[in-house]
N, C-alpha and C positions, 0 to 999 in steps of 0.2 A: 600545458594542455594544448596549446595552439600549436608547438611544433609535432605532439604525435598527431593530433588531427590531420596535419599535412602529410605526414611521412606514411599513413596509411591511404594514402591520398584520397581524403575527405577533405577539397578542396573547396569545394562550395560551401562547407559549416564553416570552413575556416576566412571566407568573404564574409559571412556573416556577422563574423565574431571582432574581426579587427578592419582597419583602414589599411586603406590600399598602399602608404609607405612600408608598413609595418611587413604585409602580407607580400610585398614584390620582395625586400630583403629575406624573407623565409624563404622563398621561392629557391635562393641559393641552396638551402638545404635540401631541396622536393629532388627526386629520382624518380619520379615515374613516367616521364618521358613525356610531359607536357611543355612542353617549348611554346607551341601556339597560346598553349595559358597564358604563359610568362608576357609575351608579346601583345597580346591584349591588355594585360594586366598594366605594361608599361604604355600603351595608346591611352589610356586610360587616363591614369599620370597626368602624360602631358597635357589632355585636355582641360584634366582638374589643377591645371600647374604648379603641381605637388611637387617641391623641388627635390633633386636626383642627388644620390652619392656615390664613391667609386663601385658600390656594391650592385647598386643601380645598374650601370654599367657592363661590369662583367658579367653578370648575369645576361643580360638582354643582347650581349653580342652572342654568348653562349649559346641562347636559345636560338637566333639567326644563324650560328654555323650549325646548330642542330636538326634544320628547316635547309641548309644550303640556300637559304637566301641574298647571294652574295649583295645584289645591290641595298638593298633593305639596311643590311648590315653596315655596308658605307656609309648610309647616313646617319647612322647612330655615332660610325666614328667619329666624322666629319664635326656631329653636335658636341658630342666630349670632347671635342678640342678646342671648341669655340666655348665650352663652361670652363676651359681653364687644367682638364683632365694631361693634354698634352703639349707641350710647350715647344714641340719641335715642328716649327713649320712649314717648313721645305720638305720634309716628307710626309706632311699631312696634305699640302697641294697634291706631291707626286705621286699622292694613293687613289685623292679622288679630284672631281670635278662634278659636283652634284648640289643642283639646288634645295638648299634647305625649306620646307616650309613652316612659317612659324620666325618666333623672333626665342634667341636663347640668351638667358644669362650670364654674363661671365663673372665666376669665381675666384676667389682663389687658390684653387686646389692646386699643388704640383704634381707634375707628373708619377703617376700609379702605374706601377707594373702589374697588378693585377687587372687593369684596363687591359693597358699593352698585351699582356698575354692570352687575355683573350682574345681581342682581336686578329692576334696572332694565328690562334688556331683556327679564327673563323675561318680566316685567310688559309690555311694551307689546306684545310677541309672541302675549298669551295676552288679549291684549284689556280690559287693565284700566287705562285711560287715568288712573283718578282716580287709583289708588295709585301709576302710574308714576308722574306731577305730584306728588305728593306726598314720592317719593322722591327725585328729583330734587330737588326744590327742600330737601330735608333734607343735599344732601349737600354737604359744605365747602367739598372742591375739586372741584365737575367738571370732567373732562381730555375730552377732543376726544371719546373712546368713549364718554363717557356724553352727550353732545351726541348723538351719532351714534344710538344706543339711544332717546332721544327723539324725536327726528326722524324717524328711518326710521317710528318705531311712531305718532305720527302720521300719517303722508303712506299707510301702508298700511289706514288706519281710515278713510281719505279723512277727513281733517280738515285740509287744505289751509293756513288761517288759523291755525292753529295750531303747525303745521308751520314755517312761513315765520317765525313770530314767533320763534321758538326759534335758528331762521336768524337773524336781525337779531342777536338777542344771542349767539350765538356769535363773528358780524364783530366787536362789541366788545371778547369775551372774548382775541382777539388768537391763539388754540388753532391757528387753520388749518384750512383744507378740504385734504381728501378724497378717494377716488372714492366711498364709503360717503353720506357725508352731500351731497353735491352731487347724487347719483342720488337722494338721497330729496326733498332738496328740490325740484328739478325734478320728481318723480312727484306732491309739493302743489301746484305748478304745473298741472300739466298736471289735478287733480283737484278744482280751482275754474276751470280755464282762463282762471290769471292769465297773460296772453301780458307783458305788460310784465317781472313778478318771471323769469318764465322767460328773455327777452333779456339780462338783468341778468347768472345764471347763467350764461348761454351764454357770457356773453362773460368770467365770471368762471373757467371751466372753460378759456379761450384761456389766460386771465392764469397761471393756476397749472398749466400744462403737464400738463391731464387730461383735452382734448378728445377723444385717441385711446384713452382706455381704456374697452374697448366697454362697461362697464355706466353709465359717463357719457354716451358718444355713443348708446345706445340710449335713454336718458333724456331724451334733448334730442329726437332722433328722435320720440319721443312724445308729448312733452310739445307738439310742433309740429301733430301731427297731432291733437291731442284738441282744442290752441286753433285749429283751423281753416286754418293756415299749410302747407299740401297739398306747396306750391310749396318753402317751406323744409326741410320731411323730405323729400322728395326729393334735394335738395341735400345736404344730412345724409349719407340712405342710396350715395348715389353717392359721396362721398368718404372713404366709412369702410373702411380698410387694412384689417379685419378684421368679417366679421360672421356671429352666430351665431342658430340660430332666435328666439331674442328680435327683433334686429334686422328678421328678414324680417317675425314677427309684429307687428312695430310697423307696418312701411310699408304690409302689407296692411291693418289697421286703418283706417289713414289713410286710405285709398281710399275703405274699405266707409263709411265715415263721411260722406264726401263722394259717394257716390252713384255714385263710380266704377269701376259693376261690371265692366267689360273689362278696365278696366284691374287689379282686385282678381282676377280669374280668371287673366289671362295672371302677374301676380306668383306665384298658386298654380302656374301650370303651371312656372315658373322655380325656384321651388321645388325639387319632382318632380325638376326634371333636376340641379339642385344637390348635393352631399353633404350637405345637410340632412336631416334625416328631419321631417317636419311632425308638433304634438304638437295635442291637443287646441283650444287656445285657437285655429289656427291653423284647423283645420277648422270652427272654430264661427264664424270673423268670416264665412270663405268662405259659409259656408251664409247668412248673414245676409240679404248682400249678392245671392246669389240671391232671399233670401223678400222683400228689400226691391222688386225687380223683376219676382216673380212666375215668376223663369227654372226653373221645372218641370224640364225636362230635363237642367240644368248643375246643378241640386240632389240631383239624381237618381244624376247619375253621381260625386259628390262623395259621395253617400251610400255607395253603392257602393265607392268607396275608402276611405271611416271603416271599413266594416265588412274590409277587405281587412289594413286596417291592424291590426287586431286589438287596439286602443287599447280600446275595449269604448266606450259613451255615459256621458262624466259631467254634470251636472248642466248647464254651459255648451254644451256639442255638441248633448245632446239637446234641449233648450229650445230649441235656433235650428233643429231637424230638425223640432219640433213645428210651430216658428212658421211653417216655409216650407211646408212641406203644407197647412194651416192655409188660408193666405195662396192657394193655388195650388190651390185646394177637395177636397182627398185627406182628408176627416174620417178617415175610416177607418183611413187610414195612420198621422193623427198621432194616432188614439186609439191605436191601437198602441204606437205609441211610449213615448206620453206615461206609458203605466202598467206598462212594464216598464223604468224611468227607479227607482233604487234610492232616488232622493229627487226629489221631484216640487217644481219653485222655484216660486214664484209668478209667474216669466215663464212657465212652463209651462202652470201652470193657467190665465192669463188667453188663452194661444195660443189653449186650446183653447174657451173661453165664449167668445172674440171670437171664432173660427170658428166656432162652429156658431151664433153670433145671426147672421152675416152668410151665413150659407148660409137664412137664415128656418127654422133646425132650434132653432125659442127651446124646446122639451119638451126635449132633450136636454140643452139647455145648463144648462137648470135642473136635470134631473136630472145633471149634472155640479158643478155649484154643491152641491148639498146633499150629494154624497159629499165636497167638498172640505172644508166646515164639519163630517160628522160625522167627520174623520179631523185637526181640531183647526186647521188652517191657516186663519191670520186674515187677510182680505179686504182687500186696499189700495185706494186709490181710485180706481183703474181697473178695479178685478174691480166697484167699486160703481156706474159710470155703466156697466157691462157689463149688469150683471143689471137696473138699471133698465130698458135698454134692451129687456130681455129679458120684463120685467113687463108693460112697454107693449105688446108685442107678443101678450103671452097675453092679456093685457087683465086679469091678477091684480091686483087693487088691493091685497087684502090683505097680498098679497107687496110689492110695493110699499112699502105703511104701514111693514111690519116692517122691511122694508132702509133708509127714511128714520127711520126710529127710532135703528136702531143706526149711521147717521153722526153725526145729532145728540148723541151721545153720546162721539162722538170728540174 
């Protein structure tokens, strides 16, 4: 009774019903995206100092990489290693350096992979490749999930080569694929655009009867269209039993990529009539694929639909609504944009210095340049042959000097 109560998440009848030991290990089982629960649930705990088990643990690192809490999470490791959870402690220092508060236990539990692996993925979730590699490589027996934890947190850091290597030694480890670790390897694939590693995949995904589970087939889909194979995601997209806007957003990618904006626009309008609802990334390739063509009018009423959608501009949608105004000489519009954008990316800011140097508006651009440096955003090397370009045109040497100073320096 107590585990359906949770899994319809009637979460509060089921505080009522059992103590908080009982209730934080169900927690393992709950899916409905209560992390913060779980994290109260274990604050709780400790107050009441209800003593903890590996369960305890992986769970509540879970719910911290669910949160991207990366510090939070450190001291939860830091604690499970000081109860006895990990025994290796030269890379429990060289993970953290974080005062505990509180006094903890020591056990004698030996070290749990199922800790380790969570932690693991906390770590590659929250963007800390060194300490994942480190715990990973600390831990005894890696089982298929802490592969999987590795991998994925590679291939989403686009580390590609790294990714795939971890891939190879899994094939030896004998553990088995996936759909988790096969979609991530293909996503390293598709994020060096190894076409050969990704064939390999492809045909490894036939082999282990995982070609139709759509976050493999939308990974292959991808991975096709990033390495250039238009003809193959197509194929892909037309034989897959099931697809969800991931999938649509793949195939339109592919297009905008290859320059084939009819065909990237009539995929939107199929869309539209589908039971899909288009999300963000979906309206940002669209918009692209217009700025790449200069289609003003098809951008226009694309814009028109973002804002109907009531999705609001995040950082990808509006940087490609900058780029295509930009591109299609509407300064005006894409200054608009550009600065009611709640974080302004460096594709944005370069939309908008490569638009207004190529409108010969090089006073504005400048004076856009130097709002961008006083509000702390550092310059890549395209905002640098931007403003060069923009130097020569005022004929500022001095500005100039300054901006070849600070590459040399790079």
């Amino acid at each position: 009774m107590l585990f359906g109560y949770a899994r319809i998440g009637n979460i509060g009848f089921a505080l009522e019903r059992c103590g908080f030991l009982e209730l934080y290990t169900l927690v393992c089982y709950l899916q409905n995206g209560t992390d913060q629960k779980a994290i109260d649930i274990f604050k709780r705990m400790r107050s009441l100092r209800i003593p903890h088990d590996y369960a305890t643990f992986a769970v509540v690192l879970k719910a911290y990489s669910g949160i991207g809490d990366y510090c939070l999470g450190l001291q939860v490791h830091c604690l499970a290693s000081r109860m006895g959870f990990d025994n290796d402690i030269v890379t429990a220092s060289a993970l953290v350096d974080i005062q505990l508060h509180g006094h903890a236990l020591k056990f004698s539990f030996e070290y749990d992979t199922i800790v380790g692996t969570a932690t693991l993925d906390m770590f590659s979730k929250c963007n800390r490749r060194s300490d994942a590699r480190k715990l990973f490589n600390s831990l005894p027996n890696p089982t298929r999930q802490s592969y999987n934890a590795i991998i994925v947190g590679y291939a989403r850091q686009d580390q590609g080569l790294k990714a795939l290597e971890n891939v190879q030694s899994l094939k030896r480890s004998y553990l088995g694929f996936d759909e988790i670790n096969l979609s991530g390897a293909l996503t390293a694939c598709a994020a060096i655009k190894s076409w050969l590693d990704g064939i390999q995949l492809h045909g490894l995904a036939i082999k282990c009867g995982l070609i139709f589970v759509i976050c493999v087939a939308n990974a292959i889909l991808d991975m096709y269209g990033k390495c250039g194979g238009l003809m193959e995601s197509c194929l892909i997209f037309d034989e897959m039993k099931k697809r969800d806007v991931v999938s649509w957003n793949a195939i339109i990618l592919a297009h905008e990529q290859n320059e084939e904006v009819e065909t990237t626009l009539l995929l939107f309008i199929s869309i539209l009539w589908s039971t899909m609802e288009p999300d963000d990334f979906t309206y940002g390739s669209v918009v692209k694929a217009c700025a790449a063509q200069q289609a003003l009018n098809y951008g226009m009423e694309i814009h028109g639909q973002i804002i109907k959608s009531e999705l609001g501009l995040d950082s990808f949608v509006g940087s490609s609504l900058v780029d295509m105004y930009c591109k299609c000489g509407m300064l005006e519009e894409a200054e608009k944009i550009h600065y009611i954008l709640e974080g302004q990316t460096m594709a944005s800011w370069n939309s908008i210095l490569s638009g207004f140097s190529s409108q010969k508006q090089s006073e504005n651009a400048q004076k856009h340049f130097s709002q961008m440096l006083e509000m702390g955003v550092i310059p890549d090397n395209f905002t640098y042959a931007t403003v060069l370009d923009i130097c020569a045109n005022l004929a500022t040497v001095e500005l100039g000097k300054q901006i070849h100073a600070q590459i040399l320096k790079l």
